[in-house]
C-alpha positions as CSV (number, residue, x, y, z in Angstrom):
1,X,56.8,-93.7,-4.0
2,X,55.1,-92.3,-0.9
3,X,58.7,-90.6,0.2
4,X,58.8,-89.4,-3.2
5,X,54.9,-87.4,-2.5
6,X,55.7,-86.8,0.6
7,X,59.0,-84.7,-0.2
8,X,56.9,-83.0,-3.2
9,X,54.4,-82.2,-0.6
10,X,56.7,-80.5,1.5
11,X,58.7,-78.9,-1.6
12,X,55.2,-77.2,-2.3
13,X,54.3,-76.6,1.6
14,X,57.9,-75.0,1.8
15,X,57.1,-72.4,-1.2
16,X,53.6,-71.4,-0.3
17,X,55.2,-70.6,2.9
18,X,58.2,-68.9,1.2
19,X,55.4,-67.1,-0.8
20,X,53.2,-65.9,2.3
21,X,56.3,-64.5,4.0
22,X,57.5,-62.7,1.0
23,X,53.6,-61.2,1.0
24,X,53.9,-60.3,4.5
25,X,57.4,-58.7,4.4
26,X,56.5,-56.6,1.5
27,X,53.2,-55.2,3.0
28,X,54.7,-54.7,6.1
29,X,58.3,-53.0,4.4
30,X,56.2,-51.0,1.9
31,X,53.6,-49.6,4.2
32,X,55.4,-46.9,6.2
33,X,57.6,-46.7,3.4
34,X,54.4,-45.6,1.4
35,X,53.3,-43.1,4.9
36,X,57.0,-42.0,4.9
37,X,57.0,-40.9,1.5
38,X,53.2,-39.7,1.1
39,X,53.5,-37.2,4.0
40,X,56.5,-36.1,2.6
41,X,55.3,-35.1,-0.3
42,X,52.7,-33.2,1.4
43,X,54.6,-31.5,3.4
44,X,56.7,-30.1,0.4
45,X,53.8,-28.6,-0.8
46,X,53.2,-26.5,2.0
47,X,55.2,-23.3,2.7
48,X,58.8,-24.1,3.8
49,X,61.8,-21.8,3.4
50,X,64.9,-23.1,1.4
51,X,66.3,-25.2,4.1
52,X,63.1,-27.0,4.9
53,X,62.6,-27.9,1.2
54,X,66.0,-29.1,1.1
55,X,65.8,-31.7,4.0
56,X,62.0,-32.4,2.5
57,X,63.3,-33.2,-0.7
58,X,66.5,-35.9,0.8
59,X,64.0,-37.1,2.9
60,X,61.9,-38.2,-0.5
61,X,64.7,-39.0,-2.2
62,X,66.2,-41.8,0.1
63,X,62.6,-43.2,0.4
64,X,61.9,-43.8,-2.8
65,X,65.6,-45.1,-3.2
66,X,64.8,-47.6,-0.3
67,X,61.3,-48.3,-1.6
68,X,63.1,-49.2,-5.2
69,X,65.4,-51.2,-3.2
70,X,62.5,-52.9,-1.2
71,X,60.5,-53.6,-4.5
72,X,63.5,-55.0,-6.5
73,X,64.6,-57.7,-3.9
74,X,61.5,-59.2,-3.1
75,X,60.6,-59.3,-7.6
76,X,64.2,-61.2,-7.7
77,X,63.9,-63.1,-4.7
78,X,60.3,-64.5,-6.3
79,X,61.9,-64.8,-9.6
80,X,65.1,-67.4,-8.7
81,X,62.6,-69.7,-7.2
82,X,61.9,-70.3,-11.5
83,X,58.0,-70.5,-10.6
84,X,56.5,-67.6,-12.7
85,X,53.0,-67.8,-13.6
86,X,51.5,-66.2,-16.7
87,X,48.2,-65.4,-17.4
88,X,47.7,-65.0,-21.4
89,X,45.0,-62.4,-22.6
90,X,44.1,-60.0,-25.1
91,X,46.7,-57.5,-25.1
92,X,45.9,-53.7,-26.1
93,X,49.6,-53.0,-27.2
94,X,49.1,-48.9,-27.4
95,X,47.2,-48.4,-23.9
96,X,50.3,-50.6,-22.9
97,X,52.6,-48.3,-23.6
98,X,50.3,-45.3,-23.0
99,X,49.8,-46.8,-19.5
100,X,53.4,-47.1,-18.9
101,X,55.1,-43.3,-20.6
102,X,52.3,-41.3,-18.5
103,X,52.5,-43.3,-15.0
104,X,56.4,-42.0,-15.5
105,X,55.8,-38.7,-17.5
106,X,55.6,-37.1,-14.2
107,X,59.1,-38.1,-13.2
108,X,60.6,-37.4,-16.6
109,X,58.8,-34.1,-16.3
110,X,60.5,-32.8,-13.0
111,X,63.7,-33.4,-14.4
112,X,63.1,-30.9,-17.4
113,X,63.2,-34.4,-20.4
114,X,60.9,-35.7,-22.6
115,X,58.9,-39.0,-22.7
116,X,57.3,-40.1,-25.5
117,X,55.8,-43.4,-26.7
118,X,54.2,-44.9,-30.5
119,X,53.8,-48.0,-31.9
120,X,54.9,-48.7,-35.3
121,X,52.0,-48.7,-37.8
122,X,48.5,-49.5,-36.4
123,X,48.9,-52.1,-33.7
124,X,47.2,-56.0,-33.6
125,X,46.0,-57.5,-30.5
126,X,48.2,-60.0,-29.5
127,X,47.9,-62.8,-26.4
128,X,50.5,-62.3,-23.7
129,X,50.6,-61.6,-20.4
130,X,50.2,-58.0,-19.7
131,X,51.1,-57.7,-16.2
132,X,54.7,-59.0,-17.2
133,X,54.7,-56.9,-20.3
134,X,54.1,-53.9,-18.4
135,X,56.7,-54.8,-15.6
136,X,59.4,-55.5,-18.1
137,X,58.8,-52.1,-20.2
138,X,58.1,-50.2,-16.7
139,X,61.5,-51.0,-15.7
140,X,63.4,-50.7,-19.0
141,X,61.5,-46.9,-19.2
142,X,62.5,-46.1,-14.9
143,X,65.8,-47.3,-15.7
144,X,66.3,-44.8,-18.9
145,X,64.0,-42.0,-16.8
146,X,67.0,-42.4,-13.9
147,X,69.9,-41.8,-16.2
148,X,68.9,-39.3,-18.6
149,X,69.9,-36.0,-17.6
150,X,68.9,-34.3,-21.0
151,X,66.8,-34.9,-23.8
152,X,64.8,-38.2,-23.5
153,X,63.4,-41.0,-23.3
154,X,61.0,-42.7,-26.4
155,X,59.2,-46.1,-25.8
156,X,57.9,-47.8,-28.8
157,X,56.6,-51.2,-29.7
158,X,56.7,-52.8,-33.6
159,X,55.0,-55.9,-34.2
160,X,56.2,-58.2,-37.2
161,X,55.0,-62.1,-38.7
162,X,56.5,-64.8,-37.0
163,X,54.5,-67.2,-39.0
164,X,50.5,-68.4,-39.4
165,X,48.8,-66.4,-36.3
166,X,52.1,-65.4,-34.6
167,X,53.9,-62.1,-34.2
168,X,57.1,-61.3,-33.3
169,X,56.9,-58.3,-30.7
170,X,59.5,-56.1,-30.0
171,X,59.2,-53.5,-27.2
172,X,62.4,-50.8,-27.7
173,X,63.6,-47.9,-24.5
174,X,65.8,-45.6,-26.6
175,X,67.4,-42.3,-24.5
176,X,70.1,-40.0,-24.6
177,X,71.3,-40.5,-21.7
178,X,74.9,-41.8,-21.0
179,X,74.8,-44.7,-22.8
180,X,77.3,-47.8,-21.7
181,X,80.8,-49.0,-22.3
182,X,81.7,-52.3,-23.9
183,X,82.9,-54.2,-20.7
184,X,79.0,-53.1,-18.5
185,X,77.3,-54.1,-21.7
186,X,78.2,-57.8,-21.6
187,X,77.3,-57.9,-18.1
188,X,74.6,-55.2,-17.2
189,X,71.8,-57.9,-16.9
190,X,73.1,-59.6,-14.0
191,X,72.0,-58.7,-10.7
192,X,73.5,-56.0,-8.6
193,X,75.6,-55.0,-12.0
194,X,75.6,-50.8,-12.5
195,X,77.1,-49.1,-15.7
196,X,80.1,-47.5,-14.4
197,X,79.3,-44.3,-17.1
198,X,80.7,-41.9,-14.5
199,X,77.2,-39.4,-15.0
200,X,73.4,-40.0,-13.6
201,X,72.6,-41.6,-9.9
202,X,74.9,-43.4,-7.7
203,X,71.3,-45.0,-6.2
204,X,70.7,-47.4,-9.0
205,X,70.3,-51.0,-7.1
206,X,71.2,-52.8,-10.1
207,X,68.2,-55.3,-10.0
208,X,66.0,-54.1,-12.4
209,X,67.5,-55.1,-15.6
210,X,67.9,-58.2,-13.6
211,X,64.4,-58.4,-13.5
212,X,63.8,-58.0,-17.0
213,X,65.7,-60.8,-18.0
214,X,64.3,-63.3,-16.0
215,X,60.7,-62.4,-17.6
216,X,61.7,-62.3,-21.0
217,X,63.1,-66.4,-20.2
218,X,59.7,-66.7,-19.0
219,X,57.9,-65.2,-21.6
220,X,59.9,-67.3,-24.3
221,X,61.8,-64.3,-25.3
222,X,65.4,-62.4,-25.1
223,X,66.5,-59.1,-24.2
224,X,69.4,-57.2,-25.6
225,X,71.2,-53.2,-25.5
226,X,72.4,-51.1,-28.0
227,X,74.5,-48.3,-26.7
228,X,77.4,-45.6,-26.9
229,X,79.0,-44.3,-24.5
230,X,77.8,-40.5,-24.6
231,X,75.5,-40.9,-27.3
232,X,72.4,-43.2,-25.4
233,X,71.5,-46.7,-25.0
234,X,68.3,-48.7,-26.7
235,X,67.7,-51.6,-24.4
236,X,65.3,-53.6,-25.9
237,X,62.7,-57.1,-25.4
238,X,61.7,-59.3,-28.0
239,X,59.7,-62.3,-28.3
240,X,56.6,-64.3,-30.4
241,X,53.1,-64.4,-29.2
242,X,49.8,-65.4,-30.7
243,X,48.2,-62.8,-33.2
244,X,44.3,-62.9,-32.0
245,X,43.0,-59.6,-34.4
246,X,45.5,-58.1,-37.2
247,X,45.9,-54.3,-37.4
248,X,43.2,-52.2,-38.0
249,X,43.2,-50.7,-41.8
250,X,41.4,-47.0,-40.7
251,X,43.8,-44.0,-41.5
252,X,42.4,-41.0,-40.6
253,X,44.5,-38.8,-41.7
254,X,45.3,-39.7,-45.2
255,X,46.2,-36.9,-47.1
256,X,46.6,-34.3,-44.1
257,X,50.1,-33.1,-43.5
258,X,50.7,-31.9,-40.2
259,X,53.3,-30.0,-38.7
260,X,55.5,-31.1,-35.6
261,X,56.9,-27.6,-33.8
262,X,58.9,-29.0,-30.8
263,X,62.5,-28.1,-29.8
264,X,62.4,-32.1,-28.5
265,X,63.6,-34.4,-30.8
266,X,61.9,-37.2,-29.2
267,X,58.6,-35.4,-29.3
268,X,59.3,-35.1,-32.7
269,X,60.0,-38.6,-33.7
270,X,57.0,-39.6,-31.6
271,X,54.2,-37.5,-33.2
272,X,56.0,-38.5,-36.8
273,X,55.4,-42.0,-36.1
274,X,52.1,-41.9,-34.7
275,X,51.2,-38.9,-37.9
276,X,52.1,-41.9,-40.0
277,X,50.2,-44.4,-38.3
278,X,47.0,-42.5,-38.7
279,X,48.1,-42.0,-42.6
280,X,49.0,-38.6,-42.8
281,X,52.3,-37.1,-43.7
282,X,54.7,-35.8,-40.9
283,X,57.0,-32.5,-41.2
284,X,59.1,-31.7,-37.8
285,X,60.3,-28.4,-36.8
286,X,62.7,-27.2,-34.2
287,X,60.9,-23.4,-34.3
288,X,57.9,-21.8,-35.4
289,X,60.2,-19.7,-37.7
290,X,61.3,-22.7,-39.3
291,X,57.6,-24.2,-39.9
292,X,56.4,-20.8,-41.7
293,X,57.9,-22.6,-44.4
294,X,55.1,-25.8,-43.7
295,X,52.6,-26.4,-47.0
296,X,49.4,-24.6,-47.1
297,X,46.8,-26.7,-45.8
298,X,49.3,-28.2,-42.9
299,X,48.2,-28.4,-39.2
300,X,50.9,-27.1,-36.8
301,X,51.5,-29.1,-33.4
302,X,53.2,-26.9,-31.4
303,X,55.4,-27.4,-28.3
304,X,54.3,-25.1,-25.1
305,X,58.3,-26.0,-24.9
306,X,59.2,-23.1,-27.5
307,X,58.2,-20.3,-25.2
308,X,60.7,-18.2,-23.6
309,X,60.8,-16.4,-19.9
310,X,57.2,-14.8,-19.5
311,X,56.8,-14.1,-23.1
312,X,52.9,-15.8,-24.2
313,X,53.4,-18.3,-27.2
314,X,51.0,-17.5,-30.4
315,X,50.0,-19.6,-33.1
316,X,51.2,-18.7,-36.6
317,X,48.8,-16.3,-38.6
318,X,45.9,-18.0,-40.8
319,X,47.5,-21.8,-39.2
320,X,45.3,-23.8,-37.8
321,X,47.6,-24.5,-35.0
322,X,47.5,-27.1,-31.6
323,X,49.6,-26.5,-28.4
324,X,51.4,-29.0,-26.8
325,X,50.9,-29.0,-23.2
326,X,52.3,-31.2,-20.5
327,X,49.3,-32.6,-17.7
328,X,51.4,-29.9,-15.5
329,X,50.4,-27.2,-17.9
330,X,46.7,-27.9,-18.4
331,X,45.2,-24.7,-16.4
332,X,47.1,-23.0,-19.5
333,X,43.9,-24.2,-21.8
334,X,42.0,-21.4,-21.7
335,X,45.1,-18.7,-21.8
336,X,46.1,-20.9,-25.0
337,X,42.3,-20.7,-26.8
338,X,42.5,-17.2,-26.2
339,X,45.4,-16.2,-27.7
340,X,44.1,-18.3,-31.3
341,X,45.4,-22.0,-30.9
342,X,43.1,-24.6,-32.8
343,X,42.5,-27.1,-29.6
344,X,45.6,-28.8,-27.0
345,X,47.0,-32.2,-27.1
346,X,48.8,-33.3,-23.8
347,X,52.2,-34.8,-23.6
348,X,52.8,-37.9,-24.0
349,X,50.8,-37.9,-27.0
350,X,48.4,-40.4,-27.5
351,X,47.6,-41.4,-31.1
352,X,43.9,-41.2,-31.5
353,X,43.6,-37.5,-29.4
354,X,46.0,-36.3,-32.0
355,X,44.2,-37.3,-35.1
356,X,40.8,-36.6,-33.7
357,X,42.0,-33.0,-32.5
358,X,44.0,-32.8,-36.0
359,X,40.5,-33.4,-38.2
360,X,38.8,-31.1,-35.6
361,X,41.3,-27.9,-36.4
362,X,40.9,-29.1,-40.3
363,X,37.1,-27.8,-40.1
364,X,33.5,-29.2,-39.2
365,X,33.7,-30.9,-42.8
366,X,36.9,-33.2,-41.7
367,X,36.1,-32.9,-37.8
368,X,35.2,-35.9,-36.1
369,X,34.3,-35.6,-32.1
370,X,37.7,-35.2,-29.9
371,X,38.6,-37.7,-28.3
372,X,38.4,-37.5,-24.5
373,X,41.8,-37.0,-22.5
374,X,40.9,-37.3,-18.9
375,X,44.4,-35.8,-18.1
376,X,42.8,-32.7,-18.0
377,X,40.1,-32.8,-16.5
378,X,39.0,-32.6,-12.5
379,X,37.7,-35.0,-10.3
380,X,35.8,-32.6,-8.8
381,X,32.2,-33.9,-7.1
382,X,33.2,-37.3,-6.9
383,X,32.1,-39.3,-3.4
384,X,34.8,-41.3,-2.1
385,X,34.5,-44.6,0.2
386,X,38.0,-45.1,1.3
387,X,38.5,-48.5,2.8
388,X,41.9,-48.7,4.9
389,X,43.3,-49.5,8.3
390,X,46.2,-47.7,8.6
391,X,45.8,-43.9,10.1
392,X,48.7,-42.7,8.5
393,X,47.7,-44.4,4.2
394,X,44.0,-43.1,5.5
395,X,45.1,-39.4,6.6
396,X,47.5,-39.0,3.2
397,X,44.6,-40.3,1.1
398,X,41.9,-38.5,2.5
399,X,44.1,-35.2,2.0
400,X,45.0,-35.8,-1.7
401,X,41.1,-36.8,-2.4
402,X,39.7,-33.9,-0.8
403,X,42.5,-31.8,-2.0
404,X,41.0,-32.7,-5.5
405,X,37.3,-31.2,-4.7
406,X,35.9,-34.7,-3.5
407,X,34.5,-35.9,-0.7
408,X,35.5,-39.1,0.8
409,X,34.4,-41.5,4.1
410,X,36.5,-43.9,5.7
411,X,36.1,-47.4,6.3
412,X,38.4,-48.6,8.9
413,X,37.6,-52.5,8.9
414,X,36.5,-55.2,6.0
415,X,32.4,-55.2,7.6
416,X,32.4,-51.7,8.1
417,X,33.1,-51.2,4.2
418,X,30.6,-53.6,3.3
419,X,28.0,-51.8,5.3
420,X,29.1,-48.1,4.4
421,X,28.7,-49.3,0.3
422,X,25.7,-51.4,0.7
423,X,24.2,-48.6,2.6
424,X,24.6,-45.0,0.5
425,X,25.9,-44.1,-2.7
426,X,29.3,-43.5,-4.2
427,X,31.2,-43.1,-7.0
428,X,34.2,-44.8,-6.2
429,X,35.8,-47.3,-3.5
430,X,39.4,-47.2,-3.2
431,X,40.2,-50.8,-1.3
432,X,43.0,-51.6,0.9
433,X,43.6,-55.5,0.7
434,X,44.9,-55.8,4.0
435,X,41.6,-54.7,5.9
436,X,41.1,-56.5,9.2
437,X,37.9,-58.6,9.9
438,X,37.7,-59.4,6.1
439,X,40.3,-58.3,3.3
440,X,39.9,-56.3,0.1
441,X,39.6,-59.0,-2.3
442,X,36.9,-61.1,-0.2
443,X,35.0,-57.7,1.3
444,X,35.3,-57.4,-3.0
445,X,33.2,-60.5,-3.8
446,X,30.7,-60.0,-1.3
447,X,30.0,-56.4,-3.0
448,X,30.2,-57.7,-6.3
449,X,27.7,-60.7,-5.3
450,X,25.2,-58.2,-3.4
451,X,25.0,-56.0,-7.1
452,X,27.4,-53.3,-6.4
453,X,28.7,-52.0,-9.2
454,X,30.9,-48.8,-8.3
455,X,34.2,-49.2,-9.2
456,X,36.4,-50.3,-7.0
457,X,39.9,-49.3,-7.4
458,X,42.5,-51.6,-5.1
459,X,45.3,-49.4,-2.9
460,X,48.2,-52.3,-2.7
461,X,51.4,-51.8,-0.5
462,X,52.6,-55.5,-2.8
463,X,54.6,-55.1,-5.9
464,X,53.7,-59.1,-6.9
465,X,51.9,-59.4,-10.2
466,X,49.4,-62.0,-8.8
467,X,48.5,-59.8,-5.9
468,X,47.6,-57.3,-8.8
469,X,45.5,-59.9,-10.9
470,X,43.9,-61.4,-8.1
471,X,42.5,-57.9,-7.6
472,X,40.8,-58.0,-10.9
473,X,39.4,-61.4,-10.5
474,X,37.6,-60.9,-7.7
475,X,35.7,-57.9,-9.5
476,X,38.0,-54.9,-9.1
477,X,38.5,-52.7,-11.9
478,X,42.0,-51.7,-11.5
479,X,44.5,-50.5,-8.8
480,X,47.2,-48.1,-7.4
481,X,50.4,-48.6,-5.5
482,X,51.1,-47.6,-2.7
483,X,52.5,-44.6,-1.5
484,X,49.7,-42.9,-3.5
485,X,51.0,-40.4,-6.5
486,X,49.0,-37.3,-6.9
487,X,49.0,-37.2,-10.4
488,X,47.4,-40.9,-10.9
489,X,44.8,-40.4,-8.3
490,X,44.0,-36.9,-9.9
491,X,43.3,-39.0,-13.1
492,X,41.9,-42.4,-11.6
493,X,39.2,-39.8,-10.3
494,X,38.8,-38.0,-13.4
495,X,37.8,-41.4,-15.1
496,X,35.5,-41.6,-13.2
497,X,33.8,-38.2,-13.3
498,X,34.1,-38.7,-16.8
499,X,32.1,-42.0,-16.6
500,X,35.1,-44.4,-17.8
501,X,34.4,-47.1,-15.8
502,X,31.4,-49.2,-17.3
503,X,31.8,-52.2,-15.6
504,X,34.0,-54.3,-13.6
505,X,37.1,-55.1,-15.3
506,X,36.9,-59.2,-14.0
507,X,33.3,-59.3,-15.9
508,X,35.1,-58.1,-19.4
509,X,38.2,-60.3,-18.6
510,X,36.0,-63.8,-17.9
511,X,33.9,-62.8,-21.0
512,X,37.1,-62.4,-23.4
């Protein structure tokens, strides 16, 4: 018996150790991946002749292909060892998705697609673990992103019984790209498997769908495609959880019929769907010429998309009539409100903007307030404490914060943070978690203990799911990978200008 415990006991000492080396090799792999990458995007936005911008561009390019690489090895590696934790909570299935479409919108964007998300009808809260959730869909939607070359790429999510208090979930990637022959389809889940399509990247590790299926097994669940070969592919996740709070009944926009204007099919399917969620009745367009034939009464959504060379795009006469604009687009606002459009919506859509900006062009009668889309707004103002050790993660984050209007000061060790934020005010601390002297997560408790209650946003170089809920635990409110993206930082600061952070996200997740 004592052989027995002592070869358990060394089973376990043998994976923690497993476990802190995979830790260290990823921090230590991802951080001058992260400074590789982060300069380089800098530097492409400064002015460089054709040449320069060319070798700029491969430089990015076979980063982020190695830093995919990097990422995908060590989730597999800590997936085979069959020891996945999950952490079950209340599960907000549209800012899921909305989380997901709009941290890749960005990429879809610079390749001239679509993406677009909705869930079907008006979505429960379910139990599950997010973290996984949002890994499995975030790969499914990279993975469709990557081999699109036209068109796009919708997300959804459709939630049916499974029973007394259980839902079957199903989370769907549909694209146009170039779908996938018979003989990769019975195979594509494998590791190291690529569809040999003969289009899209020849950089595609093949981990990621990998990846997927070894979640779903741990989630209980299955995975599955549906494809043709130059038509598209809908790869697709399904499994039951618990049902905590059934759909909500409010539909407000019963009896409205609203307009969709977009030459994008996908933007079109998505605004019908989330149209019908809110109770209104969906008509889709692929021109303005085409809608003048809309019912009287109709709200018009139309796509920025439509407009051609330098020519300005106008609403319809007598229409009450929104523009579509991508976050790219947003200094076009006030160009847009000039020339007679209703209000904007920005791309992806979310549900509740659209039916709040919908009532709003309907008339102060029907208007309810807008809601708020911190996508375009500034982070202007906002004071900064930057915790991090590294000169190079400091210098490209100090740039991109101050580039945005704010002012930030650096913390180069765990006790100087914890002096710098006990001792003046900001308005947000972005952490590193490797700080020396004391690291993110304990310098973390010691502000949360002492009352602090700026939000505190963790920078991670670790693509682990517990490094990321460990974060919130110890009284963080959320975090961003490392190398930093411009357009998430532009919006993490925007939530805060905009006061979006209330508290710290471990006090609502220990209260739920």
């Amino acid at each position: 018996m004592q052989g027995r415990d002592k070869r358990r006991g060394s089973r376990r000492g043998g994976d923690q150790a497993r476990d802190r080396f995979l830790a260290s090799l990823s921090h230590e792999l991802r951080t001058p991946l992260g400074g590789v990458l982060g300069m380089a995007n800098l530097l492409v936005q400064t002015p460089l002749n054709a040449d320069q911008r060319a070798y700029v561009d491969a430089i990015r390019d076979c980063g982020q292909h190695l830093l995919g690489l990097v990422n995908d090895v060590l989730d597999l590696t800590k997936l085979e060892s069959g020891r996945i934790e999950t952490h079950p909570a209340p599960v907000d299935l549209e800012k899921l998705l909305q989380g997901v479409v709009e941290l890749l919108s960005p990429r879809a964007h610079d390749k001239d697609i679509e993406i677009a998300w909705c869930v079907r009808g008006v979505p429960p809260v379910v139990e599950a673990d997010e973290g996984r959730l949002r890994q499995i869909l975030y790969n499914l939607a990279g993975n469709a992103v990557k081999f699109t070359q036209r068109g796009g790429v919708m997300v959804t999510a459709e939630a049916t019984s499974a029973g007394e208090d259980r839902i079957r979930l199903r989370l769907s990637v549909t694209d146009t790209g170039p779908g996938v022959d018979a003989a990769d389809a019975q195979r594509i889940f494998e590791p190291f498997v690529q569809a040999h399509s003969g289009t899209g990247p020849a950089d595609s590790t093949g981990l990621g769908l990998a990846i997927v299926d070894r979640l779903a097994t741990a989630l209980g669940g299955e995975v599955g495609l549906q494809s043709a070969e130059r038509v598209g592919s809908t790869f697709w996740f399904e499994a039951d959880f618990p049902l905590l709070e059934p759909a909500p009944a409010a539909r407000p926009l019963e009896g409205v019929d609203v307009a969709i204007v977009t030459p994008s099919a996908v933007v079109r399917a998505a605004a019908r769907l989330q149209v019908e969620a809110c109770g209104g009745r969906a008509l889709g367009y692929g021109s303005l010429k085409a809608a003048a034939r809309a019912p009287e009464g109709a709200v018009f959504l139309v796509d920025e998309a439509l407009r051609t060379g330098r020519k300005r795009l106008s609403p319809l006469a007598g229409r009450p009539c929104i523009i579509l604009l991508t976050p790219e687009q947003r200094g076009r606002i006030e160009t847009s409100r000039r020339a007679g459009f209703a209000g904007y919506l920005i791309k992806p859509l979310r549900r509740a903007s659209l039916a709040a900006r919908v009532l709003a062009a309907l008339g102060p009668v029907q208007a309810s307030a807008p809601a708020h889309d911190e996508r375009v707004e500034t982070g202007g103002g906002v004071r900064v404490l930057l915790a991090e050790d590294n000169p190079i993660n400091a210098m490209l984050a100090r740039a991109l914060i101050e580039r945005e209007g704010c002012e930030s000061h650096r913390a180069k060790t765990g006790p100087e943070a914890v002096e710098a934020a006990l001792s003046a005010p900001f308005d947000l601390i972005l952490m590193d978690l490797r700080l020396p002297g004391l690291d993110g997560v304990a310098v973390t408790l010691k502000l949360r203990a002492a009352g602090v209650t700026t939000p505190i946003v963790a920078l991670t170089a670790d693509g682990f799911e517990e490094d990321r809920r460990a974060c919130l635990v110890a009284g963080m409110d959320d975090f961003l990978v490392k190398p930093l993206d411009p357009a998430a930082l532009r919006q993490l600061l925007a939530r805060v200008k905009s006061g979006a952070f209330t508290a710290p996200a471990a006090q609502a997740k220990l209260a739920s």
